[in-house]
VEXTORNU-768158 format. One record per residue: chain; residue in one letter; y, z, x of N, C-alpha, C, O in turn; residue number from 1. Coordinates in pm, whole numbers. Atoms other than C-alpha are relative to their C-alpha. Last residue first. Example, Ala and Ser with C-alpha at 12.3 -4.5 7.8 and 13.67 -1.06 7.14 Angstrom:
[rec "A"; "s"; [-119; -6; -82]; [-106; 714; 1367]; [109; 73; -77]; [220; 90; -26]; 2]
[rec "A"; "a"; [-119; 0; 89]; [-450; 780; 1230]; [120; 0; 90]; [118; 66; 194]; 1]
***
This chain:
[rec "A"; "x"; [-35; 102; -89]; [20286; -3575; -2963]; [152; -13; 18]; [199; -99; 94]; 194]
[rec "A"; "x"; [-33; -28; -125]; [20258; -3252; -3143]; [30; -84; 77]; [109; -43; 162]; 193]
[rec "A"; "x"; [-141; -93; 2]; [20387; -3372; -3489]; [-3; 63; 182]; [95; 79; 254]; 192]
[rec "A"; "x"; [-141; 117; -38]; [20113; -3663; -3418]; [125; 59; -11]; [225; -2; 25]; 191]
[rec "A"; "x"; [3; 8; -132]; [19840; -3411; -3375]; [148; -76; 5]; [242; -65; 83]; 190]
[rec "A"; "x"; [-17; -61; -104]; [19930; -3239; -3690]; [-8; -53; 185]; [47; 2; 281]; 189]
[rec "A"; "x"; [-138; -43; 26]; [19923; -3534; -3887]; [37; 120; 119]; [103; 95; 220]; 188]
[rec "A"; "x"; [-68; 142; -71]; [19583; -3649; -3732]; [160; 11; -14]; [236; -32; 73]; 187]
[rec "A"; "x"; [41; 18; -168]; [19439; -3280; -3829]; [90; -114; 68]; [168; -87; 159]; 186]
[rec "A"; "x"; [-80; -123; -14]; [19619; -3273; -4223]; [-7; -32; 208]; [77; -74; 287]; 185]
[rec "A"; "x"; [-194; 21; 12]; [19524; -3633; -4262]; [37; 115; 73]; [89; 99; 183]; 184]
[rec "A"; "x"; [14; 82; -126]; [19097; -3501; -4111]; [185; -43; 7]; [256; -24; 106]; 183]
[rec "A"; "x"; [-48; -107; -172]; [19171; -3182; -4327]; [-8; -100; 114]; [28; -64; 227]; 182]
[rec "A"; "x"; [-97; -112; 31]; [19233; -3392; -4682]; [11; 53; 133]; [117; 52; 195]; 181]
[rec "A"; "x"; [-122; 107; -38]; [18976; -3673; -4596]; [107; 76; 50]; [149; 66; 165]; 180]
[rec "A"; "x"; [29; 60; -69]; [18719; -3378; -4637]; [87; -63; 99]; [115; -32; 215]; 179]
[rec "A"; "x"; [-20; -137; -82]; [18860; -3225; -4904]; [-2; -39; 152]; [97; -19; 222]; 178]
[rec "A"; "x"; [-144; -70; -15]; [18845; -3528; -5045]; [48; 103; 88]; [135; 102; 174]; 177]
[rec "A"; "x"; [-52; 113; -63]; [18489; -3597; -4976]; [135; 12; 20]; [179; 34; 133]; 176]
[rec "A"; "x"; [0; -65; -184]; [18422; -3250; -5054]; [26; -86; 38]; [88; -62; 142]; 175]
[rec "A"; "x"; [-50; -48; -50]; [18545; -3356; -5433]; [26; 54; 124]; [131; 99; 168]; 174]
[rec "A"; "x"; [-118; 43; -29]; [18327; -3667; -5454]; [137; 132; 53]; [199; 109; 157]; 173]
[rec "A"; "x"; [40; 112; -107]; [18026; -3490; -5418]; [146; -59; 25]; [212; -32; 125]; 172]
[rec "A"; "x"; [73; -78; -89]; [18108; -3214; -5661]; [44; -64; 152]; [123; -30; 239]; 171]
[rec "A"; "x"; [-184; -27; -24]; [18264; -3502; -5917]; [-25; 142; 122]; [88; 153; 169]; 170]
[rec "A"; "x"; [-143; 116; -85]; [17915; -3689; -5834]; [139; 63; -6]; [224; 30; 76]; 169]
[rec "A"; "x"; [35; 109; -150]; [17712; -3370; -5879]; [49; -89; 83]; [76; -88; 203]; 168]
[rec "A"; "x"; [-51; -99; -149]; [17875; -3224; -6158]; [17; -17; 91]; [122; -20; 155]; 167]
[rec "A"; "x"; [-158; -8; 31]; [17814; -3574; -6383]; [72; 95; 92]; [163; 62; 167]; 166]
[rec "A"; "x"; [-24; 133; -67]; [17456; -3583; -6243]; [211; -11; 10]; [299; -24; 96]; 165]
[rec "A"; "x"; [17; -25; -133]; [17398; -3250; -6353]; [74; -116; 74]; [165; -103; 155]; 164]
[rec "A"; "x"; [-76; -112; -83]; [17520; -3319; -6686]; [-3; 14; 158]; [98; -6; 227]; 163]
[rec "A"; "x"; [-109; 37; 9]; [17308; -3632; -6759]; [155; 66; 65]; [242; 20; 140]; 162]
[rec "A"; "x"; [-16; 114; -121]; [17021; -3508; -6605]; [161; -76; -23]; [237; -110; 67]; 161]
[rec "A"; "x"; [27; -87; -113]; [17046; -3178; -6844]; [19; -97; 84]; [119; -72; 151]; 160]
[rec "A"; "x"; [-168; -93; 8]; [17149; -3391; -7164]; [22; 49; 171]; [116; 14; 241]; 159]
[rec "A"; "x"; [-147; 107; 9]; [16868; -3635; -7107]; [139; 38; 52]; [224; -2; 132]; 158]
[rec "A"; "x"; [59; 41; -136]; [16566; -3373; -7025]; [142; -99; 44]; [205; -108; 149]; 157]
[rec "A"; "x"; [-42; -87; -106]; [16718; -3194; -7337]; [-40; -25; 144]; [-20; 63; 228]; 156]
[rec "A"; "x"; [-129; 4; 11]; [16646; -3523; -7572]; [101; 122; 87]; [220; 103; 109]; 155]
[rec "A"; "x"; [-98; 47; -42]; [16359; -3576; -7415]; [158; -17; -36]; [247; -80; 22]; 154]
[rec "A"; "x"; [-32; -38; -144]; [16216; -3276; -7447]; [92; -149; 59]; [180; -149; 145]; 153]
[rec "A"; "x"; [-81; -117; -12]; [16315; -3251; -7842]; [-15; -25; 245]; [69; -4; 332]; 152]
[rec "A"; "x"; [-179; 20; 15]; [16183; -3618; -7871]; [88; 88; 29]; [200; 51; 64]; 151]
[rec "A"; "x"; [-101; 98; -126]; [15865; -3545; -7663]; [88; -36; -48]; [169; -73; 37]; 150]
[rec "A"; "x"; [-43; -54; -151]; [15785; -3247; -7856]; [72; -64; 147]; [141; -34; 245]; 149]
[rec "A"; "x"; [-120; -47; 7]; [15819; -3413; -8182]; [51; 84; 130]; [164; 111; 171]; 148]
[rec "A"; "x"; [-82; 87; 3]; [15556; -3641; -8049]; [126; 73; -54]; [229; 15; -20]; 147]
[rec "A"; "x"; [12; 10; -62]; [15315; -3341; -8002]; [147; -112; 39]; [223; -90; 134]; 146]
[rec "A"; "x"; [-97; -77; -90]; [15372; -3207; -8306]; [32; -73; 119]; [152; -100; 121]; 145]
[rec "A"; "x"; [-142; -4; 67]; [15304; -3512; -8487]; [71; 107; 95]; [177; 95; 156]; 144]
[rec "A"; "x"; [-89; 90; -29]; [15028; -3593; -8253]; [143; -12; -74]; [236; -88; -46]; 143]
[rec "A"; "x"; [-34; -29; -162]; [14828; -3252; -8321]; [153; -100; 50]; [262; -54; 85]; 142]
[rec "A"; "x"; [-75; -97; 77]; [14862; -3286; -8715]; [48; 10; 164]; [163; 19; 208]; 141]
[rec "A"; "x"; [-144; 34; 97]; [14745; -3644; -8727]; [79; 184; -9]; [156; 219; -99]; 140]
[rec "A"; "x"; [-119; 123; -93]; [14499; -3566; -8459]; [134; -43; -67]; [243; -68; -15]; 139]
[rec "A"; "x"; [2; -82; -99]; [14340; -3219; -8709]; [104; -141; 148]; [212; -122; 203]; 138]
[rec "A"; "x"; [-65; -117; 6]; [14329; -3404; -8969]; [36; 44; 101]; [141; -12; 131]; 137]
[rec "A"; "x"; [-144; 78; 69]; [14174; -3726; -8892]; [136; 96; -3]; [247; 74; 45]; 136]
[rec "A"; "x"; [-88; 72; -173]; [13934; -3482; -8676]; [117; -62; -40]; [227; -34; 9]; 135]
[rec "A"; "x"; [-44; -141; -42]; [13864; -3271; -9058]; [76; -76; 157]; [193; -64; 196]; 134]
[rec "A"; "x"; [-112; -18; 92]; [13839; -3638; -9246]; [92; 139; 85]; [214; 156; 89]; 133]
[rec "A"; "x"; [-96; 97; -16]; [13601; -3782; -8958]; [127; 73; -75]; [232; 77; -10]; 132]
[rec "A"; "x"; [-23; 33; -137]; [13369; -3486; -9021]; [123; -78; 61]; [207; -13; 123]; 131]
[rec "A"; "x"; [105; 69; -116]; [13416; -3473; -9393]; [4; 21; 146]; [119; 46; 181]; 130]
[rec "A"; "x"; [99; -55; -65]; [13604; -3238; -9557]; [-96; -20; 100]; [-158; 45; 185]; 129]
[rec "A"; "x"; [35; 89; -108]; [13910; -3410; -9638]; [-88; 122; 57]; [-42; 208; 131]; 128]
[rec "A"; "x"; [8; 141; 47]; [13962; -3328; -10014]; [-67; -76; 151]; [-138; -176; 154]; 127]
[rec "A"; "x"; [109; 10; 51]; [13966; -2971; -9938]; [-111; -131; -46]; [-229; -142; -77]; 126]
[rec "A"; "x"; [114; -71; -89]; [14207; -2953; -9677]; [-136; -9; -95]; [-245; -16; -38]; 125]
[rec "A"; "x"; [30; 129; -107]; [14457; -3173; -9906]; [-146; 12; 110]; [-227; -73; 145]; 124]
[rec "A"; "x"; [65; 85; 55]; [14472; -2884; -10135]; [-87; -121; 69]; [-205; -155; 67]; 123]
[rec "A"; "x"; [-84; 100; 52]; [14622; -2679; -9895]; [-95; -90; -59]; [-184; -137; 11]; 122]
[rec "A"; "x"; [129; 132; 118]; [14444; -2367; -9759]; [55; -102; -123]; [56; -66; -241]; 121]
[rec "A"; "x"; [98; -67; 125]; [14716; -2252; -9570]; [-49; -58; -49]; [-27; -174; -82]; 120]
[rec "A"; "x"; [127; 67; 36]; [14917; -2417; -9250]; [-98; 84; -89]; [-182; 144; -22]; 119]
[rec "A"; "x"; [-40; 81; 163]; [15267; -2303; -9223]; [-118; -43; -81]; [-119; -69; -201]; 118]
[rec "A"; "x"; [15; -85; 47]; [15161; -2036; -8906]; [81; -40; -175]; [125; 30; -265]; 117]
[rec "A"; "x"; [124; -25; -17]; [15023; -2270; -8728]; [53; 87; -121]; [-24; 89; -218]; 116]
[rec "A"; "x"; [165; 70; 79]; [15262; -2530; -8738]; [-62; 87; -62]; [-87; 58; -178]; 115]
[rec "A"; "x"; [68; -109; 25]; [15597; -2316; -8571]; [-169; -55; -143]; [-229; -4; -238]; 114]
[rec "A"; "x"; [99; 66; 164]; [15769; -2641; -8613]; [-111; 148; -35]; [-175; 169; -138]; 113]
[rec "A"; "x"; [-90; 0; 103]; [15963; -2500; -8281]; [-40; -30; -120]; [36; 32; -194]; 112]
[rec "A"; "x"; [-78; -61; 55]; [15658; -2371; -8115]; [130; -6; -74]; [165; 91; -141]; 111]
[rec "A"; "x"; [76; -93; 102]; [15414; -2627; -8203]; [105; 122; -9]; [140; 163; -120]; 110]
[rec "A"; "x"; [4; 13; 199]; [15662; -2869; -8099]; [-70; 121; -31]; [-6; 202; -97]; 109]
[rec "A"; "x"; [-166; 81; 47]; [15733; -2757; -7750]; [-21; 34; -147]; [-4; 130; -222]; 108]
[rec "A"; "x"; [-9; -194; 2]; [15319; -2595; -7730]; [182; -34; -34]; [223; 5; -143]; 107]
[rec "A"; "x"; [21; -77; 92]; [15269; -3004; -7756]; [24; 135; -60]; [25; 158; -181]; 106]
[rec "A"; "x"; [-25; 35; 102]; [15536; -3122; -7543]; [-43; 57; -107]; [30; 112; -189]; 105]
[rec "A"; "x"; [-94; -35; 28]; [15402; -2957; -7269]; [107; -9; -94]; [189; 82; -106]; 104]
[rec "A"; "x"; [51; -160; 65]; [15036; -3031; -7306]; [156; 19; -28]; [183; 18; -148]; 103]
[rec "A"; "x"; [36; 25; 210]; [15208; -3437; -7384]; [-20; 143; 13]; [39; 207; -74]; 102]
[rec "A"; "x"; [-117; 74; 104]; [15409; -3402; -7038]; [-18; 64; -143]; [46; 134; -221]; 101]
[rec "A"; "x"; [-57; -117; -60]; [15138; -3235; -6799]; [88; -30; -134]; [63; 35; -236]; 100]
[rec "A"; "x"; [72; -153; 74]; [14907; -3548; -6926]; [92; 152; 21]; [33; 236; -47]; 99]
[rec "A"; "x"; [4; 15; 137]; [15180; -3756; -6823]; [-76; 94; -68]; [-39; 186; -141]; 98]
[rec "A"; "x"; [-36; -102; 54]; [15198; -3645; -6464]; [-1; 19; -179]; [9; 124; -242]; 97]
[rec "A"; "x"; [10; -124; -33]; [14989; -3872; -6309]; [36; 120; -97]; [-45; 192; -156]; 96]
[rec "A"; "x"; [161; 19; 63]; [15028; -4194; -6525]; [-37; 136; 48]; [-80; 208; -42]; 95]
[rec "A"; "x"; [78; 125; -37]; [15432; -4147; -6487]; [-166; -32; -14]; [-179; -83; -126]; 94]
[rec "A"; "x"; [186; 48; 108]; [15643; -3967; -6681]; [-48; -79; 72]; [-9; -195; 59]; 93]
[rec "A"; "x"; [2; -170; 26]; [15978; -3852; -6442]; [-149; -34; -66]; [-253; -3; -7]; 92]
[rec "A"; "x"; [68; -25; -20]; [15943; -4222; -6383]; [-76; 153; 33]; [-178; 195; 87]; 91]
[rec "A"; "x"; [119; -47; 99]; [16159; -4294; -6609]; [-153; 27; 61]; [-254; 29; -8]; 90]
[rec "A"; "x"; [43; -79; 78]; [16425; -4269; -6376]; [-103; 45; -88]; [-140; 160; -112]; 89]
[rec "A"; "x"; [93; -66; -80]; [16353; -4538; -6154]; [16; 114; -69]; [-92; 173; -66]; 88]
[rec "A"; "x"; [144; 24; -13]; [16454; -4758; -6449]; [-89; 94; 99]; [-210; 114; 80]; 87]
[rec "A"; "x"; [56; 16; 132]; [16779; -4600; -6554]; [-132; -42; 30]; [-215; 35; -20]; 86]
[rec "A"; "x"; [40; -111; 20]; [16873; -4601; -6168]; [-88; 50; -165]; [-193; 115; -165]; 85]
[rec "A"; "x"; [141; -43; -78]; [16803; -4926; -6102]; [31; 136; -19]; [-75; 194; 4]; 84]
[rec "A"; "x"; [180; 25; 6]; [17015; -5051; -6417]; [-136; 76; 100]; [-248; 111; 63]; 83]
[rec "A"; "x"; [47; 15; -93]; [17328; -4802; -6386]; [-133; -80; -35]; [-233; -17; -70]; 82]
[rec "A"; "x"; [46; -77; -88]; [17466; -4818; -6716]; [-73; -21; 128]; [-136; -127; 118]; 81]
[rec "A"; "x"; [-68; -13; -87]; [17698; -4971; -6938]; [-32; 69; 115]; [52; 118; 190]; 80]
[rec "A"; "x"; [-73; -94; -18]; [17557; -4915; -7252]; [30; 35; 134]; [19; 152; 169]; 79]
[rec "A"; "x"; [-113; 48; 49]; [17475; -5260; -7362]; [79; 194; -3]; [166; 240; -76]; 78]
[rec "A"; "x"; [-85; 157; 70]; [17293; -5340; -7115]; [109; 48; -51]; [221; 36; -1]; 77]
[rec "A"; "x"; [-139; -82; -138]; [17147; -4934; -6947]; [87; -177; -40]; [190; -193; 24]; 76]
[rec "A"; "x"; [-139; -85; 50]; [16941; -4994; -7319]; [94; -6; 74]; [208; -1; 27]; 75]
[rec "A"; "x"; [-111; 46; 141]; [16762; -5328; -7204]; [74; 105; -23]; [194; 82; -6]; 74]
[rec "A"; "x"; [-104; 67; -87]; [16637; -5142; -6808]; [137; -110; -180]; [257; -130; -197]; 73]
[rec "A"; "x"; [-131; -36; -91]; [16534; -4864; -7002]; [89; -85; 43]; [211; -73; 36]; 72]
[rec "A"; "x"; [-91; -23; 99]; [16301; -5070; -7241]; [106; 110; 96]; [223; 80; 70]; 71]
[rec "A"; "x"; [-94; 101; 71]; [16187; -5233; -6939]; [98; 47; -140]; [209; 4; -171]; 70]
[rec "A"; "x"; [-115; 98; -94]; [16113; -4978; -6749]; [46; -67; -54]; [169; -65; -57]; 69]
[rec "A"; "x"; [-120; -129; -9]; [15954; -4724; -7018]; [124; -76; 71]; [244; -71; 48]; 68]
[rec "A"; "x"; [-109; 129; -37]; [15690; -5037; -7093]; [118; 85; 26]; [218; 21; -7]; 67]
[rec "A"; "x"; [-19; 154; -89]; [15448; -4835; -7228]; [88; -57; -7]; [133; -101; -112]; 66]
[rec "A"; "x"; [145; 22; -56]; [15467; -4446; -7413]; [-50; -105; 101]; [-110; -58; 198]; 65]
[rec "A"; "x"; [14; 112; -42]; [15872; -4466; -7471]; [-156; 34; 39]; [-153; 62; 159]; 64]
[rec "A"; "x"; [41; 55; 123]; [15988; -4148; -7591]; [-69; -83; -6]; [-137; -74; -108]; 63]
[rec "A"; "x"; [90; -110; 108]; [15953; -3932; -7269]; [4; -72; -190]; [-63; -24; -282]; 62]
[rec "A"; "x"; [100; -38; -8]; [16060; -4219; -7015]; [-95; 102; -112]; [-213; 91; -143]; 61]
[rec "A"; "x"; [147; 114; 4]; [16276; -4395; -7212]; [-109; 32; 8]; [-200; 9; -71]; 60]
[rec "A"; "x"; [11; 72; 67]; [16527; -4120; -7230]; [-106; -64; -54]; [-179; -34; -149]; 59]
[rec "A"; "x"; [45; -118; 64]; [16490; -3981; -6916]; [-49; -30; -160]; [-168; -19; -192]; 58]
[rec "A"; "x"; [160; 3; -39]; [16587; -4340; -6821]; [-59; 113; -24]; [-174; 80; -52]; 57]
[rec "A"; "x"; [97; 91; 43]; [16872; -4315; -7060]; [-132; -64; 73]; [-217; -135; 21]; 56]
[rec "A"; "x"; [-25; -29; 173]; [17050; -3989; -6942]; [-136; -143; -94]; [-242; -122; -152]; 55]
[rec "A"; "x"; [87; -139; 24]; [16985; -4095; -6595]; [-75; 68; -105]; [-192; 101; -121]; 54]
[rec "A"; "x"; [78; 68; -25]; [17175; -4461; -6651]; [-144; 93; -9]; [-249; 66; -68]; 53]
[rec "A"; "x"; [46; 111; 163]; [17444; -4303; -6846]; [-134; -46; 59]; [-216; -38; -32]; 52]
[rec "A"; "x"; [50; -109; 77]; [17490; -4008; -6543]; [-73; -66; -69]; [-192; -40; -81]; 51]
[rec "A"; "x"; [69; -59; -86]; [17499; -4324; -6274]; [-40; 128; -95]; [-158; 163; -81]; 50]
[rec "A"; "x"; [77; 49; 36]; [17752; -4529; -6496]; [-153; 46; 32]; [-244; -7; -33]; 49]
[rec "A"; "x"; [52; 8; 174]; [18014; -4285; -6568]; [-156; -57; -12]; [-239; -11; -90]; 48]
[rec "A"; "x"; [28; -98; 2]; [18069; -4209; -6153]; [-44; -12; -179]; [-136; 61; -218]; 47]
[rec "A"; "x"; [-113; -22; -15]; [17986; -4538; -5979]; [-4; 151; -112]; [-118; 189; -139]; 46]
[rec "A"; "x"; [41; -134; 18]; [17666; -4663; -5860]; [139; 26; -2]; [208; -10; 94]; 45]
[rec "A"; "x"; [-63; -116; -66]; [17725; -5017; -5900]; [-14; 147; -34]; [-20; 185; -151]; 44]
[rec "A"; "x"; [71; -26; -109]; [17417; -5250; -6057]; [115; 69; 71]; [52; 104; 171]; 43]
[rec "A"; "x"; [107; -47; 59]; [17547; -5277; -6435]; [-75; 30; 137]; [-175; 99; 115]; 42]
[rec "A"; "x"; [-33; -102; 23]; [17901; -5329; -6304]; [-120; 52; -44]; [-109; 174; -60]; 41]
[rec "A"; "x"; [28; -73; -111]; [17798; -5634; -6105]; [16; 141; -12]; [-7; 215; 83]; 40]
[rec "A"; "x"; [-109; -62; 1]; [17692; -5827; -6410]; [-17; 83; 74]; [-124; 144; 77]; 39]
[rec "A"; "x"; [-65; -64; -166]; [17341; -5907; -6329]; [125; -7; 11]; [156; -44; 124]; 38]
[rec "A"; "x"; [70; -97; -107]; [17185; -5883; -6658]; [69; 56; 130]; [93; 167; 179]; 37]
[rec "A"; "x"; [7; -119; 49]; [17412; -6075; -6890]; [-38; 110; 102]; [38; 194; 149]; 36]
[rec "A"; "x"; [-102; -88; 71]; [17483; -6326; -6710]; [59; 124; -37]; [158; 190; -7]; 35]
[rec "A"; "x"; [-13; -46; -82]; [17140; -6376; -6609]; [152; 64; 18]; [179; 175; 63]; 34]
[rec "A"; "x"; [-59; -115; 11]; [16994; -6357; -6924]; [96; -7; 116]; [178; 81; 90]; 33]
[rec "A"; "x"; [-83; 18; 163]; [16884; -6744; -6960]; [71; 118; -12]; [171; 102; -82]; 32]
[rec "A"; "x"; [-101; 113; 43]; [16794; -6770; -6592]; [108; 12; -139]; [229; -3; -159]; 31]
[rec "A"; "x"; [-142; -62; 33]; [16604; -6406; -6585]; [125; -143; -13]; [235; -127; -68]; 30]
[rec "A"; "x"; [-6; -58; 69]; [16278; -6596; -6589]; [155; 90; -28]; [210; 90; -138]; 29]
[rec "A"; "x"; [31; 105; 130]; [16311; -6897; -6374]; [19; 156; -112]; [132; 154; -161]; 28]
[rec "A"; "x"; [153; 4; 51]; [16465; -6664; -6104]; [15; -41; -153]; [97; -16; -241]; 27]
[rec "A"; "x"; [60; 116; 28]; [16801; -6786; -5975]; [-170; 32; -35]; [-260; -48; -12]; 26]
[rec "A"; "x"; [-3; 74; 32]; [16909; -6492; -5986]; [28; -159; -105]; [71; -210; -209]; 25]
[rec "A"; "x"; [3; -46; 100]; [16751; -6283; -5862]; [51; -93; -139]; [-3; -110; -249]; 24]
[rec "A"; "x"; [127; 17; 42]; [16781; -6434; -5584]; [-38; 51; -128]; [-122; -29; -170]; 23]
[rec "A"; "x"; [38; 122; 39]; [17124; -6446; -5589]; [-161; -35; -46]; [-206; -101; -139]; 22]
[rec "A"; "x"; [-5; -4; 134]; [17148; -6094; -5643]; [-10; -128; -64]; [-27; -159; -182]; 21]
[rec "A"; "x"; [-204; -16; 19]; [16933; -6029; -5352]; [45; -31; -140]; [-34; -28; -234]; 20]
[rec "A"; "x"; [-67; 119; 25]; [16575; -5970; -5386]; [112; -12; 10]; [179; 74; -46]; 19]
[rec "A"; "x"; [9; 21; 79]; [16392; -5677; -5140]; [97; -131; -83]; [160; -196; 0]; 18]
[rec "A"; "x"; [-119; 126; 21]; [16225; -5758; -4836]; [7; 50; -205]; [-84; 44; -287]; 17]
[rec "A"; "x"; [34; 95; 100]; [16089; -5395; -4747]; [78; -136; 11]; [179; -151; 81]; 16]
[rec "A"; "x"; [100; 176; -12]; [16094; -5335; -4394]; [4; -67; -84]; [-7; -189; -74]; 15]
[rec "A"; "x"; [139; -19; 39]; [16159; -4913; -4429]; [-42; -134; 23]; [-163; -147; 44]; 14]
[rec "A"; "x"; [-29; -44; -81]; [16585; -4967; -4298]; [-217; 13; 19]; [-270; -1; 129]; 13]
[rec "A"; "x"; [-31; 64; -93]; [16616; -5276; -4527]; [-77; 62; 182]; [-119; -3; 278]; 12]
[rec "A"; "x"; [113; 114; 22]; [16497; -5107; -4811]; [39; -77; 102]; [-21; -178; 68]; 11]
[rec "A"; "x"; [164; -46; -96]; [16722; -4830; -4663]; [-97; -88; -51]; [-199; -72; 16]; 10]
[rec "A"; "x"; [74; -71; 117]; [17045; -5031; -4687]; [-124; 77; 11]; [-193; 58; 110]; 9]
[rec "A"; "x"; [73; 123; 156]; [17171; -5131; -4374]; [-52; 128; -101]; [-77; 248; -92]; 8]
[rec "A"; "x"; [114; -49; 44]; [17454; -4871; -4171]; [-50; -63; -138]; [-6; -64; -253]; 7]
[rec "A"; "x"; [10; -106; 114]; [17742; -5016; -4015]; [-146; 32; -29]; [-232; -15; 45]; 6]
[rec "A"; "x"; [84; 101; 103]; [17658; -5097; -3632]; [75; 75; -169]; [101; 194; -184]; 5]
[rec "A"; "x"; [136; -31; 20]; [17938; -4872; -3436]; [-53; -93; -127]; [11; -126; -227]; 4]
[rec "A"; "x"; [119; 56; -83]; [18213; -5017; -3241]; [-119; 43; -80]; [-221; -8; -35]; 3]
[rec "A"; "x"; [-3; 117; 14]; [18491; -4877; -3453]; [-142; -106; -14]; [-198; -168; -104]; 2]
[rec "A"; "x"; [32; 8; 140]; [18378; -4541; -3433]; [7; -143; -51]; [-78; -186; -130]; 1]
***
């Protein structure tokens, strides 16, 4: 056991070259943050920071339309969170699945806002008759739901990753124990027989 290689990272194990933390850096652009950024507690997978990071790339991803990474990777700052996980998170939304997202969102909202069945011949309907006035209508009514659908899903996409994650590592960590627990018990026992 001694003797054996430890085991590289898997970007290591696939070819990639990825940056170290020096490299990192020393890049012209993160210079002025770097401080900030690559604090080593914002890149350990440990058990608070790994839910927080989940929680807020979920987050990003379903509120956040462009740029989900970066505004993930600023929140997991000043809340203490896993950066690469917070960012590969948001890719729960990605260009693929997005359309899947907004239908799902929409029927979301429509059924909690229950729309359809608030909507009566409202003054307003009469005033916007036109072509343009009825589509105006009709996108301004869609995208409200629609956008209340991605705050309600992301705010239960959050909770749910957050939780799990939280189980998961004290889960994870507990068989480890357990674990440890019968190898002592085993090595103890041998050494009472010796």
């Amino acid at each position: 056991m001694a003797d054996q290689e430890p085991r590289r990272p898997i970007h290591h194990r696939l070819g990639m070259k990825m940056p170290t933390r020096d490299d990192m850096g020393k890049n012209r652009f993160l210079k002025p943050f770097a401080a900030r950024v690559l604090r080593p507690d914002l890149w350990r997978f440990t058990r608070r920071s790994v839910p927080r990071g989940i929680a807020l790339g979920m987050l990003a991803g379903f509120w956040v339309p462009v740029g989900q990474i970066f505004v993930a990777a600023l929140l997991a700052l000043p809340f203490r969170a896993n950066v690469p996980i917070a960012t590969v998170t948001t890719f729960i939304t990605n260009p693929l699945t997005y359309p899947f997202w907004v239908v799902v969102a929409n029927k979301l909202g429509r059924f909690i806002l229950r729309i359809d069945a608030m909507t009566v011949g409202a003054p307003l309907n009469n005033q916007v008759r036109s072509e343009f006035g009825m589509w105006l209508s009709w996108f301004l009514r869609e995208a409200g739901v629609t956008a209340f659908g991605m705050v309600v899903l992301g705010i239960l996409f959050a909770s749910i990753g957050y939780l799990l994650a939280s189980f998961g590592w004290r889960f994870r960590q507990g068989r480890e124990r357990r674990r440890r627990l019968r190898a002592y018990a085993l090595r103890r026992k041998r050494q009472a027989a010796d």
